[in-house]
Each structure stands twice: as structure tokens, then as C-alpha cells.
C-alpha positions in Angstrom: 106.2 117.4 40.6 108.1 114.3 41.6 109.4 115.7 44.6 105.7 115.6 45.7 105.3 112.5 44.1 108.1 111.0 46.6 107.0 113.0 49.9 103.1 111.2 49.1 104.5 108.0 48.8 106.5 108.4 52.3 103.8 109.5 53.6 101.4 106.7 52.3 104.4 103.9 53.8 104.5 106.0 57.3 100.8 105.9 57.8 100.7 102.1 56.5 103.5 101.7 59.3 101.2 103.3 61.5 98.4 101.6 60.7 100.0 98.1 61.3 102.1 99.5 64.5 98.4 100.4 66.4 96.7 97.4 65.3 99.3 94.4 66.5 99.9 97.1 69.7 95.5 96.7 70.1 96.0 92.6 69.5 98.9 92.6 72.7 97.0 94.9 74.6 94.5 93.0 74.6 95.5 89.9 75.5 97.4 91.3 78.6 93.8 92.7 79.7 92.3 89.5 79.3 95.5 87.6 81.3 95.0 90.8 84.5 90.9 90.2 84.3 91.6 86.5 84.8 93.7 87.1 88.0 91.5 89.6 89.4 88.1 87.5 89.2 87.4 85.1 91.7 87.5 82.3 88.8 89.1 78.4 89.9 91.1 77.5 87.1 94.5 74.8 87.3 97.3 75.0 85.8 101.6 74.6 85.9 103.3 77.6 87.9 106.5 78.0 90.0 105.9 78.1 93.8 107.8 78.3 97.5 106.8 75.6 99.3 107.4 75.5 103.1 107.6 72.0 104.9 107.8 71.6 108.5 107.4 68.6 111.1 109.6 65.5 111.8 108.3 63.7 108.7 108.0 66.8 106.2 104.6 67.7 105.7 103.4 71.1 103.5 102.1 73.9 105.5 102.2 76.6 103.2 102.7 77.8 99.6 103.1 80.8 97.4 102.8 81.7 93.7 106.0 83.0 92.1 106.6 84.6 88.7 109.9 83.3 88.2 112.1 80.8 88.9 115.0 83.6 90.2 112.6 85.2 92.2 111.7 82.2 94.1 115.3 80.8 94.7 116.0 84.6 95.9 113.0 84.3 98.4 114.3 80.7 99.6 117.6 81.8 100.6 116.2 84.6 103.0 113.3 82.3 104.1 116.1 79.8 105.0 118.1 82.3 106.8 115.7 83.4 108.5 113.5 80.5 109.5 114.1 76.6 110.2 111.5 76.2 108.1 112.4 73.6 104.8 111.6 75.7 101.9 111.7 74.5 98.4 110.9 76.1 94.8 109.5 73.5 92.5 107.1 73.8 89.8 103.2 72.5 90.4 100.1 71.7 89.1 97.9 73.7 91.2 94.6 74.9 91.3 94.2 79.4 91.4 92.2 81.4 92.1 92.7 85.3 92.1 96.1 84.7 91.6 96.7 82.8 94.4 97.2 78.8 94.6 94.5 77.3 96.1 95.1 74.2 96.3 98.6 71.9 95.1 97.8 68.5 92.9 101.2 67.7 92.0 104.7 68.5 92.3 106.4 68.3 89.1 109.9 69.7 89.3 112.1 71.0 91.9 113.8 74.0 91.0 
């Protein structure tokens, strides 16, 4: 009898475990549905993110910019823009405005990478 005992109770902890594994994975899931629904609609909304900024002209001026995910990923895309252009390029964090995952507009540089 306490052999069954033991193997209910195990089972009674696994399904708890279970239980509390499905409902923090539904919580994450969640949340990384909401962040991919924000990128997809066509909402304006500003905040900090890393970008490549490309200057050109006699006094620098911006032409161009693109979102980047990280900070590695935008010095690796520098260096070949570099060598491959004589375009300035530079990564630096902003305070921009997005929309669709894409920077709209640029309201301030904050840091240069």
C-alpha cells in the first residue's frame, strides 16, 4: 500500500510541475505575441533603440538610418558598410519614432556605440 501511496504523490508533484511549467510558458508566450503584433501594425510609437546611421556631405548631414537588434550586429554591418562605401556610418543608440518596425523618424542621438 505505500508503494502506491509514493507513486500518487509523484505523480500529484509532476502534474503540479506541469501545471506551473504551462502556465508561466502561456504568461511568456504571450507577451512575445503582443511585442510581434506591435511591430506588425502600422502603430507610431517612440522609443530608445540601436541604429546605423549613414552621414554624407562636406558638413555631415544624415541621409539614412536603420533599426538594429544589437549592438554586435550593428558594428558588424558598419565595418562592411565602411568597406564598401565612403559613406560615414555610425551605430549609436536613439530616441526615435517606429513604426512597423522601422524608424521613422530620429529625435535624438544619445550614445555612440
Amino acid at each position: 500500500m505505500s508503494k502506491i501511496k509514493i507513486v500518487l504523490v509523484f505523480l500529484l508533484c509532476f502534474g503540479l510541475y506541469k501545471g506551473y511549467v504551462a502556465f508561466s510558458e502561456f504568461e511568456i508566450g504571450v507577451s512575445d505575441r503582443v511585442a510581434e503584433l506591435e511591430l506588425n501594425e502600422d502603430i507610431e510609437k517612440q522609443g530608445e533603440v540601436i541604429a546605423l546611421l549613414m552621414y554624407l556631405g562636406d558638413p555631415l548631414e544624415l541621409k539614412e538610418h536603420l533599426l538594429v537588434e544589437k549592438e554586435s550586429k550593428c558594428l558588424e554591418m558598419k565595418q562592411i558598410a565602411e568597406e564598401t562605401s565612403f559613406a560615414y556610418y555610425e551605430c549609436a543608440v536613439v530616441d526615435a519614432n517606429l513604426k512597423g518596425g522601422k524608424i521613422i523618424s530620429i529625435n535624438a542621438e544619445l550614445e555612440i556605440l
